[in-house]
N, C-alpha and C positions, 0 to 999 in steps of 0.2 A: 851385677850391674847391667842396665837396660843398653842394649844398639838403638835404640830407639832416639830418631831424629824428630827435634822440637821442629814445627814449618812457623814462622813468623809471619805476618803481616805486620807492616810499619802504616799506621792511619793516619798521614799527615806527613809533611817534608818539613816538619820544622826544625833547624838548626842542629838542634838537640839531640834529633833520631839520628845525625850520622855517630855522635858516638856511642851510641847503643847499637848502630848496623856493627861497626866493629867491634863490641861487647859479644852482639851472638856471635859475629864469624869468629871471635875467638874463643867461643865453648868449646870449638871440636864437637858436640852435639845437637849443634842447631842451624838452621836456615834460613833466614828472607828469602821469603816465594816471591811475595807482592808486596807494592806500596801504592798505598791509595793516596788519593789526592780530591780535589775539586773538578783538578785541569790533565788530564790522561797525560801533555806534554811539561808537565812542572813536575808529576811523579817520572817521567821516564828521565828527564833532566836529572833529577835528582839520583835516578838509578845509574846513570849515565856517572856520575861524578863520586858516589863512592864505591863502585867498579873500578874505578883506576886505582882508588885507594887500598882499597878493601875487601878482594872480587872473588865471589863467589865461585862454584865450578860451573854453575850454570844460573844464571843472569835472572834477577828477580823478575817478575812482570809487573807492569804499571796497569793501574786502573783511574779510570776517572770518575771514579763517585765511592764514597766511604760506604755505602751501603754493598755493591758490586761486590768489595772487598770483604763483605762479613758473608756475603753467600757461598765464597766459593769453599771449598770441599779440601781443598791443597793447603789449609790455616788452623793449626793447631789452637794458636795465641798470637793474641794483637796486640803492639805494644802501641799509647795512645798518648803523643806528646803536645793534644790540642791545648788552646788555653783554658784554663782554669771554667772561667766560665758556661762552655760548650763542653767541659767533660762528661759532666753526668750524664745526659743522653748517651752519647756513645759509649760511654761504659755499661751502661743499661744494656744497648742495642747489643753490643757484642758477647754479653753475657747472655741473653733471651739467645744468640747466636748458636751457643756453643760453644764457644770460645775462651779460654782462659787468657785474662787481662791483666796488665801492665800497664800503669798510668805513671804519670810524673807526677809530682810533688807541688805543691798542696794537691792531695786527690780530691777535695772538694771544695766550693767554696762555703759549706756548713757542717757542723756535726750531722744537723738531720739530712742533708746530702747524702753524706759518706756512709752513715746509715742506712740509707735508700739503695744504693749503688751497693 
């Protein structure tokens, strides 16, 4: 069996990703690095609030733009709990990234989407 630690990035503060922040911390083999957002202060909010819940040993970092977050180098996989609509792109984006992806449910809004994606 791998020691090998998953690093997370969370692409959005929607509702949803906190119980998936507490989904990875409770792998025992995974991390939230980062969580992007739009607003650098609505993902640090958001890091800010399930840290008390849920806290890592060492504190995600916030980013203000969803793209910042596919560059950086500390993200194994990004989980993407955008709406429906606006997934494809980022699911795209974060694949051409390098990035192994995790989206919510419907992952597309078409077969030829999710095909695409």
């Amino acid at each position: 069996m791998s020691n090998k630690i998953c690093r997370w990035g969370i692409l959005s503060t929607a509702n949803i990703a906190r119980k998936n922040w507490l989904a990875i911390r409770n792998t025992g083999n995974a991390v939230v690095t980062v969580v992007g957002s739009r607003n650098a202060d609505k993902s640090q909010q958001f890091i800010n609030e399930c840290q008390a819940s849920a806290p890592f040993a060492t504190a995600p970092q916030s980013c203000g733009s969803y793209d910042e977050l596919l560059k950086r180098s500390d993200v194994d996989a990004v989980y993407i709990p955008l709406p429906t609509g606006i997934r494809k792109e980022w699911v795209i984006r974060a694949a051409n990234a390098g990035k192994h992806v995790l989206c919510e449910k419907p992952v597309g809004v078409s077969a030829a989407d999710v095909a695409e994606m």
